[in-house]
TIRO-2110 file (N, C-alpha, C; in Angstrom, 1 decimal):
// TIRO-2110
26.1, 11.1, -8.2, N, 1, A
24.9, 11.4, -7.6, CA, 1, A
23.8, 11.4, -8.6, C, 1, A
23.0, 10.5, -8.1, N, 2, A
21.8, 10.7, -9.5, CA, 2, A
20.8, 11.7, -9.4, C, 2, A
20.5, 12.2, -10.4, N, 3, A
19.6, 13.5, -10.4, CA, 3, A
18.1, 13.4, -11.6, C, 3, A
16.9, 13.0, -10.6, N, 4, A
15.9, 13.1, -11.2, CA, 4, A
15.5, 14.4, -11.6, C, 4, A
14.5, 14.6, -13.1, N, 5, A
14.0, 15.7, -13.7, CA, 5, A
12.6, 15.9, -14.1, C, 5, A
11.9, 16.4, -13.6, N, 6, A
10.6, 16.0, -14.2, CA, 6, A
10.1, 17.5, -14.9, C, 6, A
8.9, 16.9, -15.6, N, 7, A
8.3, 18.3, -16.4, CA, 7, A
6.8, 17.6, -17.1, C, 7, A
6.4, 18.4, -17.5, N, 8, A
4.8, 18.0, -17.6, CA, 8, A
3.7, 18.5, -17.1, C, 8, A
3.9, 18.7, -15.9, N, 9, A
2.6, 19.2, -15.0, CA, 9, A
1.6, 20.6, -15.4, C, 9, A
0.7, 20.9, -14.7, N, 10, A
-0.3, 21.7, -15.0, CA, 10, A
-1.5, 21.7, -14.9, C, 10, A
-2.3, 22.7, -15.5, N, 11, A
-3.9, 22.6, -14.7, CA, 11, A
-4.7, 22.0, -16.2, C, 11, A
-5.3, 21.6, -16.1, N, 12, A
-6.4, 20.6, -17.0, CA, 12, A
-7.1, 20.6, -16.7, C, 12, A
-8.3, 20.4, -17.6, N, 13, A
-9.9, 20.2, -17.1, CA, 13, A
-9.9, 19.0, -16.9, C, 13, A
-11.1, 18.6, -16.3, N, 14, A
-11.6, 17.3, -15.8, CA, 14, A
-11.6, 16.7, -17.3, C, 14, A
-11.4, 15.1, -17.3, N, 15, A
-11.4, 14.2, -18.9, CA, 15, A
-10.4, 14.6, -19.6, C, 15, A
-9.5, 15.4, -18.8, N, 16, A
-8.1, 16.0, -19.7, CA, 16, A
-7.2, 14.9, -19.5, C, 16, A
-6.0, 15.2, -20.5, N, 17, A
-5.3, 14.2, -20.3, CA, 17, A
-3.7, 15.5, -20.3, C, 17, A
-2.6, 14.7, -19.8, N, 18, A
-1.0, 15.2, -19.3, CA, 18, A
-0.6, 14.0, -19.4, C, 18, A
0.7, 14.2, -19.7, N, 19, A
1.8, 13.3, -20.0, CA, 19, A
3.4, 14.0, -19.3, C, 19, A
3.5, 13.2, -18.5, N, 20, A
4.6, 13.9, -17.6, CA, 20, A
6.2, 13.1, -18.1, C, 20, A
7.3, 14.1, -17.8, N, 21, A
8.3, 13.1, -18.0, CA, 21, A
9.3, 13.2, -17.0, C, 21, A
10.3, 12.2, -17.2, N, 22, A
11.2, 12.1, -15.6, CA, 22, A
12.5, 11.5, -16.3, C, 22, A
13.7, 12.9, -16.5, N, 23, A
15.1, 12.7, -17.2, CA, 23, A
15.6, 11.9, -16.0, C, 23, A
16.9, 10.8, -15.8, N, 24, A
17.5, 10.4, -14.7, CA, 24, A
19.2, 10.7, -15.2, C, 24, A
19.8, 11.1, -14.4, N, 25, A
20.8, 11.0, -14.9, CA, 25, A
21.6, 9.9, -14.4, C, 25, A
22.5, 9.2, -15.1, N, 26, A
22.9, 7.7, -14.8, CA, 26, A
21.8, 6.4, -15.4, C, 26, A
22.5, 5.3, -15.1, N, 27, A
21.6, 4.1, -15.8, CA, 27, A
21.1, 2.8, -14.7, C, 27, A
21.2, 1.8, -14.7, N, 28, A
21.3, 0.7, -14.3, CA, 28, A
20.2, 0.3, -12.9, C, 28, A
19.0, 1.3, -13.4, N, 29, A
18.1, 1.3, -12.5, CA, 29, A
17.1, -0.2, -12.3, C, 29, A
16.4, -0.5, -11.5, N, 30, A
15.8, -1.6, -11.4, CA, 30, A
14.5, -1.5, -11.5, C, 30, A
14.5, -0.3, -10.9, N, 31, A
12.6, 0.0, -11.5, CA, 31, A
12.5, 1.3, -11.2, C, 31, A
11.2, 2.4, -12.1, N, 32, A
11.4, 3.8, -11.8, CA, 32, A
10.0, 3.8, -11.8, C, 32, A
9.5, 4.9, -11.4, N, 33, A
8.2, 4.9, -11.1, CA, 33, A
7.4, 7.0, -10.6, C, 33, A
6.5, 6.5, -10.2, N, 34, A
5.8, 8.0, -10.2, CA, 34, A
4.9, 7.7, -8.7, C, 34, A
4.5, 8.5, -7.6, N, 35, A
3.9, 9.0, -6.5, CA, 35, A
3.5, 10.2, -6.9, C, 35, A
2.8, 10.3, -5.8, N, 36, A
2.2, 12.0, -5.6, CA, 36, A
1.8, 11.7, -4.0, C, 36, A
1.3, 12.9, -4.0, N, 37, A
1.1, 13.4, -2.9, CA, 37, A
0.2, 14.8, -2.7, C, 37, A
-1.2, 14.5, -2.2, N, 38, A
-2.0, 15.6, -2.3, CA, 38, A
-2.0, 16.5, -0.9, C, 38, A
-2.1, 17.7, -0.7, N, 39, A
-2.6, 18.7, 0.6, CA, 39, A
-3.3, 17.7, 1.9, C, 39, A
-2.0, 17.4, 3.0, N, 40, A
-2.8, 17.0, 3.6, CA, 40, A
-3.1, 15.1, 3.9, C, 40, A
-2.6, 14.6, 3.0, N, 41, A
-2.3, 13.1, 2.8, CA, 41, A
-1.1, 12.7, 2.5, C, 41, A
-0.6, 11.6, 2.6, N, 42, A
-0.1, 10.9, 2.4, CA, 42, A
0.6, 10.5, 1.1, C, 42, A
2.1, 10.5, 0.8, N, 43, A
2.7, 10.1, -0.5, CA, 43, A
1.8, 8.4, -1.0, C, 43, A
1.6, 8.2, -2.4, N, 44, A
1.1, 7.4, -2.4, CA, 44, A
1.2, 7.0, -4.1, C, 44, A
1.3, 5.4, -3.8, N, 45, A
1.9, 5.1, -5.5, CA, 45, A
0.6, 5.4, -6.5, C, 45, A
1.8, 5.7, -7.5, N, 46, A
0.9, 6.2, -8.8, CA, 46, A
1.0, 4.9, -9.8, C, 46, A
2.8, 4.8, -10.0, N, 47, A
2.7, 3.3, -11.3, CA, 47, A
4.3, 3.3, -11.0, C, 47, A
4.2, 2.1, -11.5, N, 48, A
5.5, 1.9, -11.5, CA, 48, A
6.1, 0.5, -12.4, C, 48, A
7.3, 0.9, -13.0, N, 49, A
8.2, 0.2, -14.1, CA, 49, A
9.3, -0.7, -13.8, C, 49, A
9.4, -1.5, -13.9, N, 50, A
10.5, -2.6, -13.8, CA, 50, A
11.8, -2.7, -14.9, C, 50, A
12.6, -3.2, -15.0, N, 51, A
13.5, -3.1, -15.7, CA, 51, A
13.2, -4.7, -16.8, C, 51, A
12.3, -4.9, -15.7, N, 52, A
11.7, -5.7, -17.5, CA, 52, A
10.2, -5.6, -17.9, C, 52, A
10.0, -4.7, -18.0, N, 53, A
8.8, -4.0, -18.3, CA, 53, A
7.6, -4.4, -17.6, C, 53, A
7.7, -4.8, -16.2, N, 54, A
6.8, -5.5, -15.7, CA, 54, A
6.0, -3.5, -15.1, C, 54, A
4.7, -3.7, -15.2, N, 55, A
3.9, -2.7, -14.6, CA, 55, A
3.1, -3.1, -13.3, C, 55, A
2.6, -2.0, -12.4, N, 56, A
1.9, -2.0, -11.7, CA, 56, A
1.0, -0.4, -11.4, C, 56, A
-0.1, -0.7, -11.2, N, 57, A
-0.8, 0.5, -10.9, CA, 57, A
-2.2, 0.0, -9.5, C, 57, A
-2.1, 1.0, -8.4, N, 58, A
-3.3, 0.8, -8.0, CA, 58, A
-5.0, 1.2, -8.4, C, 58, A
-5.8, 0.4, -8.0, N, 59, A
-7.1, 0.8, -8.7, CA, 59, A
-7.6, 1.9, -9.4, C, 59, A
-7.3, 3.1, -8.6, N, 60, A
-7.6, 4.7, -9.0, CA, 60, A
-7.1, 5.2, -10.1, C, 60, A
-6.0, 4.6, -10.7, N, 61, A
-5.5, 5.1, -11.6, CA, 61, A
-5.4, 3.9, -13.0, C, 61, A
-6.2, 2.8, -12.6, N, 62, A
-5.9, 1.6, -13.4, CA, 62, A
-6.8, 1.9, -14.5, C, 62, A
-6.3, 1.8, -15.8, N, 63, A
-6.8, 2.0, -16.9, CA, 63, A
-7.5, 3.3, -17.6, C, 63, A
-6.8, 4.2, -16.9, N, 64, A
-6.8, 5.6, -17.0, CA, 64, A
-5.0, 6.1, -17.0, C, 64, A
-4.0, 5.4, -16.6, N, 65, A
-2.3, 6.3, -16.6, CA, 65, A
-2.0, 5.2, -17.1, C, 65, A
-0.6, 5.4, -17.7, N, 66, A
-0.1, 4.2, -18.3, CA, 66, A
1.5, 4.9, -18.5, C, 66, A
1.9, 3.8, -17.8, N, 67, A
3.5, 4.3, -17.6, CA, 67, A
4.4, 4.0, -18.5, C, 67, A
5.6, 4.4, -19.0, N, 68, A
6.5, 3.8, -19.8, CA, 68, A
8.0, 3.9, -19.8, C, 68, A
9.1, 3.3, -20.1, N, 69, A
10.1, 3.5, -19.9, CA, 69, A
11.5, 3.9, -21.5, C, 69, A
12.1, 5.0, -21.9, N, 70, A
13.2, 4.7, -23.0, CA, 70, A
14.0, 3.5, -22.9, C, 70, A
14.2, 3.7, -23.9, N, 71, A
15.4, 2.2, -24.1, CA, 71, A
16.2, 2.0, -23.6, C, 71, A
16.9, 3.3, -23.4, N, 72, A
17.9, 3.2, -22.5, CA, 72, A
17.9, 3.6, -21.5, C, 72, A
16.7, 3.0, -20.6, N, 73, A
16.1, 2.9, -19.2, CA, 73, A
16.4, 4.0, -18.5, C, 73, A
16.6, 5.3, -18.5, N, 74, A
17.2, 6.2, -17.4, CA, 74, A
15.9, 7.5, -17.8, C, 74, A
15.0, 7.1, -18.7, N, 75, A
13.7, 8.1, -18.7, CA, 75, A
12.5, 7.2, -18.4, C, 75, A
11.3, 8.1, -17.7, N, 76, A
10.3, 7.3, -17.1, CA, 76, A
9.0, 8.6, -17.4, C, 76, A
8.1, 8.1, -18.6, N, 77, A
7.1, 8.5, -18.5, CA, 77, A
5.8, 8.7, -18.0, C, 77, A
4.6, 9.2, -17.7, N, 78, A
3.3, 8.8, -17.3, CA, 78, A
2.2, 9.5, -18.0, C, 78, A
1.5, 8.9, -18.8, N, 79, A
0.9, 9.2, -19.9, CA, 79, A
-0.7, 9.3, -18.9, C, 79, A
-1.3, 10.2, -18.9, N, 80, A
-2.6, 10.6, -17.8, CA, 80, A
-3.7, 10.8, -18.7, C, 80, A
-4.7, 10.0, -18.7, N, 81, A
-6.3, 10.1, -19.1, CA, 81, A
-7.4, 10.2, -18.4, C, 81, A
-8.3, 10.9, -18.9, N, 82, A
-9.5, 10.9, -18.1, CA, 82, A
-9.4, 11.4, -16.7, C, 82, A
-8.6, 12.5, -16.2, N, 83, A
-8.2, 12.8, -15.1, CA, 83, A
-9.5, 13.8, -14.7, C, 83, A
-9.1, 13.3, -13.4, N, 84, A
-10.5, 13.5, -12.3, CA, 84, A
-9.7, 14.5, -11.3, C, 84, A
-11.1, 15.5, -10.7, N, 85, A
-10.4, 16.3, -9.7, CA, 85, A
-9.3, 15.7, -8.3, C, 85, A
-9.7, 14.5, -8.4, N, 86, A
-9.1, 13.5, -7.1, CA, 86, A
-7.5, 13.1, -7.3, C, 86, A
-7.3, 13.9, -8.7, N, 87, A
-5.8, 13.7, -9.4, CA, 87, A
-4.7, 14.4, -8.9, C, 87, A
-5.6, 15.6, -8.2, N, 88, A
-4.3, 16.7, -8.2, CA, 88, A
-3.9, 16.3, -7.1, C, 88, A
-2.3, 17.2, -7.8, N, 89, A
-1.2, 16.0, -6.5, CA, 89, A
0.2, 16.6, -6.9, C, 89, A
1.0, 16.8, -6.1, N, 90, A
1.9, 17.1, -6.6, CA, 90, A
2.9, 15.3, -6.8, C, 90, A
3.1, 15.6, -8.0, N, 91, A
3.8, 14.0, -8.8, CA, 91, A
5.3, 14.0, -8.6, C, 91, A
5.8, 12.6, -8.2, N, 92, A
7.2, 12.9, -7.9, CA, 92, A
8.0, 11.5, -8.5, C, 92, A
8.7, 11.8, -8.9, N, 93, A
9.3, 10.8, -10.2, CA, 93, A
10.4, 10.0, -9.0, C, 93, A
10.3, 8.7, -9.3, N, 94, A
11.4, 8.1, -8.3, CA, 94, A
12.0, 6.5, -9.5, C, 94, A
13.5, 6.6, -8.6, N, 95, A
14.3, 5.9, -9.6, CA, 95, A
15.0, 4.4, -8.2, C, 95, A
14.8, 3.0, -8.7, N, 96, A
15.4, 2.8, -7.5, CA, 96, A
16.3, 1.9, -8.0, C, 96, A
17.8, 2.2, -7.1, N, 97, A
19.2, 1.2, -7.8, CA, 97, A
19.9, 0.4, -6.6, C, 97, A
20.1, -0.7, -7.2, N, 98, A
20.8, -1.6, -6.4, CA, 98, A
22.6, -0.9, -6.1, C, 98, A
22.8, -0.9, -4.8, N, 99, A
24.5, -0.6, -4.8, CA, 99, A
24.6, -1.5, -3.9, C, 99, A
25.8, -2.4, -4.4, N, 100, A
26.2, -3.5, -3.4, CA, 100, A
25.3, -4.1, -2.8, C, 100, A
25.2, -3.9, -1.1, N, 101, A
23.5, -4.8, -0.8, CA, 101, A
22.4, -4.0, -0.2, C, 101, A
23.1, -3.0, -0.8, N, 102, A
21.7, -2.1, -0.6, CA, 102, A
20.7, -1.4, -1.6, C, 102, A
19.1, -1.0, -1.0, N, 103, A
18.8, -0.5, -2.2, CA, 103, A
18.4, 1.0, -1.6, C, 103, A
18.8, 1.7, -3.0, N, 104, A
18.6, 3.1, -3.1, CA, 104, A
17.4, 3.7, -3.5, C, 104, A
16.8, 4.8, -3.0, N, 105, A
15.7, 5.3, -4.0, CA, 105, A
16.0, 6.5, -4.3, C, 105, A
15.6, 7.3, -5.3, N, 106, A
16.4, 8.4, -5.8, CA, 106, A
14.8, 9.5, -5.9, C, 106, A
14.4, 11.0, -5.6, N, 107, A
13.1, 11.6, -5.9, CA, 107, A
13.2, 12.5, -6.7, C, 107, A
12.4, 12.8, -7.6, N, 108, A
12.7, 14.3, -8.1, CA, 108, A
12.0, 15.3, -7.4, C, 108, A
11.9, 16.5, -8.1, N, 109, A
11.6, 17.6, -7.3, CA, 109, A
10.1, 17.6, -7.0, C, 109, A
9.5, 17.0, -7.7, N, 110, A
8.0, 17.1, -7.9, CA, 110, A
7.4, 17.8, -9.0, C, 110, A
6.5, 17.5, -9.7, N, 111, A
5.4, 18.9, -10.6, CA, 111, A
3.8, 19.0, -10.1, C, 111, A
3.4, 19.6, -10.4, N, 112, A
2.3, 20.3, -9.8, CA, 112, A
1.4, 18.9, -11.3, C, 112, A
0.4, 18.7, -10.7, N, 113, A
-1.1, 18.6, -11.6, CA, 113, A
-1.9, 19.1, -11.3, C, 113, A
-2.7, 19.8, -11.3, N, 114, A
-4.3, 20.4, -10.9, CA, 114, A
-4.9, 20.0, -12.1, C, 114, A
-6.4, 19.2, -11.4, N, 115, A
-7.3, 18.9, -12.6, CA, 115, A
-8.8, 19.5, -11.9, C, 115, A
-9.1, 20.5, -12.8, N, 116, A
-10.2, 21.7, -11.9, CA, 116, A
-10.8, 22.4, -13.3, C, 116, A
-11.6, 22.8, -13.4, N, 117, A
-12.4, 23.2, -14.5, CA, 117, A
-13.1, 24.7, -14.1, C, 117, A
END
């Protein structure tokens, strides 16, 4: 059973920066990535990592988060800049694995960001 971990979160001022992390237990993932989800809306992608380092981020967060992965692919970082009130969200770390012909997604528990001054 794979078991996402995350840690990092917290309240920050506006232009603050957080760096969250996401332990996975097990390996052979194909891509891991980060969501959130604010009061009221919709889960919604944050960034996400490929197993060959390919990245993606949507506009809001492009060139302000920057994702990253260990070597030995089973940890998934998100390094946060310039965070705006429009940040806070609860963040949830996701891991996705191919089994046979299907694919898996794995979530962690969530952490809290609040960016409020």
């Amino acid at each position: 059973q794979v078991q996402l971990v995350e840690s990092g979160g917290g309240l920050v001022q506006p232009g603050g920066s957080l760096r969250l992390s996401c332990a996975a237990s097990g390996s052979g993932f194909i891509a891991m990535g980060w969501y959130r989800q604010a009061p009221g809306k919709q889960r919604e992608l944050v960034a996400t990592i490929t197993r060959g380092s390919h990245t993606n981020y949507p506009d809001s967060v492009k060139g302000r988060f920057t994702i990253s992965r260990d070597s030995a692919e089973n940890a998934v970082y998100l390094q946060m800049n310039s965070l705006k009130p429009e940040d806070t969200a609860v963040y949830y770390c996701n891991a996705r694995k191919i089994t046979g012909m299907s694919i898996s997604d794995y979530w962690g528990q969530g952490t809290q960001v609040t960016v409020s001054s």
